[in-house]
N, C-alpha and C positions, 0 to 999 in steps of 0.2 A: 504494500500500500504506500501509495506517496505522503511524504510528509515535508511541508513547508517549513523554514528558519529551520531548519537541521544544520548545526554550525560543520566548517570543515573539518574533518579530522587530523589533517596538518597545517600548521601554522607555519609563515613563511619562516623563511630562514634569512638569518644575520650571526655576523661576526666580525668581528677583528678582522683589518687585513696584518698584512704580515710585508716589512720594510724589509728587503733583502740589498740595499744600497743603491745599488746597479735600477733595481727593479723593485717596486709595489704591488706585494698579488692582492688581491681584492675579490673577494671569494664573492660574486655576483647572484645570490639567491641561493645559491648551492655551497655544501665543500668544497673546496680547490682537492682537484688530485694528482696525488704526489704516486710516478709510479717507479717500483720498484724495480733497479737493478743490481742483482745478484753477481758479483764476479769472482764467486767462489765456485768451489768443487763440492762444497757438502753442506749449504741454506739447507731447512729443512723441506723447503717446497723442489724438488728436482727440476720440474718442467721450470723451473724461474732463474736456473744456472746459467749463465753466461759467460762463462770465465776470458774465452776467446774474445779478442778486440774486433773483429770483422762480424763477429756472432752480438756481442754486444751492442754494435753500431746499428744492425741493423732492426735488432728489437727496440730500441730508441727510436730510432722513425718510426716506426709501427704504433709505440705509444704516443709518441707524438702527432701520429696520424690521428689516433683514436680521442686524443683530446685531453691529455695528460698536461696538464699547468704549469707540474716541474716536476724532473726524475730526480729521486735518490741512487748514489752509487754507493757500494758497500762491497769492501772487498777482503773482509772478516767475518766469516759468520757468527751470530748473536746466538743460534737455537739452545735452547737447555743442553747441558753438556760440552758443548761445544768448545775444542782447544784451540787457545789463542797460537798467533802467527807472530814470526817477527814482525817488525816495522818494514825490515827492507823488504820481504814478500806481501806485506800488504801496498806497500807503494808498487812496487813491480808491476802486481796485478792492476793495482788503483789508474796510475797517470797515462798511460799510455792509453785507455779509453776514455776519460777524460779527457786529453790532449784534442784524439779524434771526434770527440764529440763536440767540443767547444770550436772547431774547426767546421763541422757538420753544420751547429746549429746555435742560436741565439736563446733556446730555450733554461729556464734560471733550473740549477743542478744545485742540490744540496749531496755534500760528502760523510756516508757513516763513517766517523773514527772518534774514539779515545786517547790516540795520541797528536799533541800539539805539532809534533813534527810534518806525520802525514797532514795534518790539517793546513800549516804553511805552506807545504808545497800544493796541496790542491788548489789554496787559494790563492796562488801566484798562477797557476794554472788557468784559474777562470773559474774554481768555483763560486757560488752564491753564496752558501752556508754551510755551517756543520751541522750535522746531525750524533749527538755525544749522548750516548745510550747509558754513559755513566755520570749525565750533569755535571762535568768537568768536574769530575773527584777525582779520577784515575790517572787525572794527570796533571799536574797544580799549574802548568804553565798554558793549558788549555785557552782558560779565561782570557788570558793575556794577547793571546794569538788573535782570537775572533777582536777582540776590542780593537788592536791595530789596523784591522784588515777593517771595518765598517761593514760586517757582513751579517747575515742574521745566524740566528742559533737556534735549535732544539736541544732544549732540558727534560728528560726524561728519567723516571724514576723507575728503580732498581733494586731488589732487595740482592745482596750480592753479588757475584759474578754470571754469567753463562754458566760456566761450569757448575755454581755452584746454588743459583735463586731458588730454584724445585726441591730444596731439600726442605722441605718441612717450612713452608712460610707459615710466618701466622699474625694476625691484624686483631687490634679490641675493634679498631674503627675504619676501616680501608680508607673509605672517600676522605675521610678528615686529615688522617695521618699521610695520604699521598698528597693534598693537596697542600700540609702543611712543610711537607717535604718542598716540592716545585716552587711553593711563595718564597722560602729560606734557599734555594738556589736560583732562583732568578732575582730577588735582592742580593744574592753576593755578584751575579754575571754587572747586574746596573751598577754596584760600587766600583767595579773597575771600571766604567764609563759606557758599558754596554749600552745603547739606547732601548727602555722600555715596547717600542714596537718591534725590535727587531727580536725579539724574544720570544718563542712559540713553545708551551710545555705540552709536555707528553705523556700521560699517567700511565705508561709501560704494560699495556693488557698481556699476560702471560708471561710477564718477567718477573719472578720473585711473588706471585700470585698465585691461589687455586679457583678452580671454578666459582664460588662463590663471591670473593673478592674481585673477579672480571665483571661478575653481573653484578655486583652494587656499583662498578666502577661505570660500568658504562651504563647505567640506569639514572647517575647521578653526575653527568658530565657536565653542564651547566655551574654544578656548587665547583669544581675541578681550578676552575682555572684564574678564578677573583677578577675576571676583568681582563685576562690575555687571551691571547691567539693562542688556542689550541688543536693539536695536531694530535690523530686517533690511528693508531697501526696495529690493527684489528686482522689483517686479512688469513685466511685460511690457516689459524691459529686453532692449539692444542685444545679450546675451552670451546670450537663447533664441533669436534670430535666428541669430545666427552660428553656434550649435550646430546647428539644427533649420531653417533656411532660413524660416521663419516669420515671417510680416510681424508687426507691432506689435497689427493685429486678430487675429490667429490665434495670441499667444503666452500665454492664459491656460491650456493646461495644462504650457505650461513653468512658467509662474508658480505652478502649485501643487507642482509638485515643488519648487520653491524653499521651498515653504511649507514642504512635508516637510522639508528641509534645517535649517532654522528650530524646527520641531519636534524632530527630534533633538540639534537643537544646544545647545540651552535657552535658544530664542531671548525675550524678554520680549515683546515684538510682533513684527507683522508688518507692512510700510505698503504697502497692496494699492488698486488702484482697483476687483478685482472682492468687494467685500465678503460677498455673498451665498453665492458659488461660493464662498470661501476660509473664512469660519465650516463652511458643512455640511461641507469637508474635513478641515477639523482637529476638527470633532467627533468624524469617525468616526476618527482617527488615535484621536484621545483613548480611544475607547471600545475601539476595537483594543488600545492600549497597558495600558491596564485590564483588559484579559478582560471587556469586557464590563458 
């Protein structure tokens, strides 16, 4: 039966943009999507490996095709267990796709690292920002690097290492404690002169987390962030398996309900490896939320 004033059931979408120096993304009705490239040998998503520089370049068009805002490089993998690399095997694999790709294309490139070194050199390179999975703890000269360079940053929270976050996390209060975590390091990134917009936090869904602590985290993204641009890297993570028995190939329409969650949350991005599937969804959210 029809029913007249039946309000929308999504409400549009606003956020934070995100000053990356160079460039302003402006997340226009939707998340901005940040898509992921992998240039390791053992990410936990396989079909998302790119280690090769010609195999890399060419998956960067592709998302770029598809409508990707800004790609992430990462040439460490993060997964639970996961052993760390030297510095010179992560730059090895890092610059020379980088290189090409900054050569390729104009599009803004944030670099995963924890070390301030790789991050130098990327940002001489031509990246845009970093992306420090460890909120520049891991490496005290971190802060200092991004502040020099006028670039932007993601602070993202952590319980531990890779190696080590899945041993037995445990939280009185997730949402409170993560977001009281990201306020206390994005006031330390601004004391060293970091500018307030160029700062994006990250409440780490599956890092140092259990299922439960993912779903208050992302239920309650809005309380997350006090007024910043934040960025949600949700995609075909350990917590749609556990809810849905779904292997890591079969977990992208968990990952776009994530998306939806990000959506409603006033998420600033999204950091997705399916870029293509996750633009045409939050368009139509977008246009839902609009009437149209």
């Amino acid at each position: 039966m029809f029913r007249s004033g039946i309000q929308p059931a999504l409400h549009p979408h606003a956020a934070p943009d995100w000053d990356l120096g160079r460039v302003l993304l402006h997340p226009d009705g939707r998340p901005l999507v940040m898509g992921i490239l992998n240039l390791t040998p053992d990410s936990f998503h396989a079909a998302s490996r790119v280690p090769a520089t010609e195999q890399a370049l060419a998956t960067a068009r592709a998302m770029i095709a598809a409508g990707a805002d800004i790609l992430d490089l990462g040439a460490e993998s993060s997964r639970p267990g996961a052993q760390p690399v030297t510095a010179a095997e992560e730059q090895a694999r890092l610059l020379p796709v980088l290189e090409a790709l900054r050569a390729d294309s104009d599009i803004p490139v944030s670099v995963d690292t924890v070390r301030s070194a790789t991050a130098r050199q990327a940002l001489a390179a031509g990246a845009d920002a970093i992306n420090d999975i460890s909120a520049c703890t891991q490496d005290p000269d971190m802060l200092g690097a991004v502040a020099a360079s006028g670039c932007g940053l993601v602070l993202m929270h952590m319980r531990g290492t890779p190696r080590t976050m899945q041993d037995d996390p445990s939280y009185a209060d997730a949402v409170a404690e993560v977001s009281a975590y990201l306020s206390e390091r994005a006031a330390a990134a601004e004391a060293v002169g970091i500018a307030p917009a160029r700062i994006v936090v990250d409440p780490g869904i599956g890092f140092g987390k259990r299922l439960a602590h993912n779903l208050a985290l992302l239920a309650s993204l809005r309380e997350i962030p006090r007024g910043r641009p934040l960025l949600l890297g949700a995609s075909r993570k350990r917590f749609i398996g556990e809810i849905t028995g779904a292997p890591v190939e079969g977990r992208l329409p968990g990952s776009l309900a994530a998306a939806a969650a990000a959506f409603q949350g006033g998420a600033t991005a999204v950091r997705v490896h399916d870029v293509a599937a996750t633009t045409q969804f939050l368009q139509v959210l977008k246009a839902v939320a609009g009437r149209g």
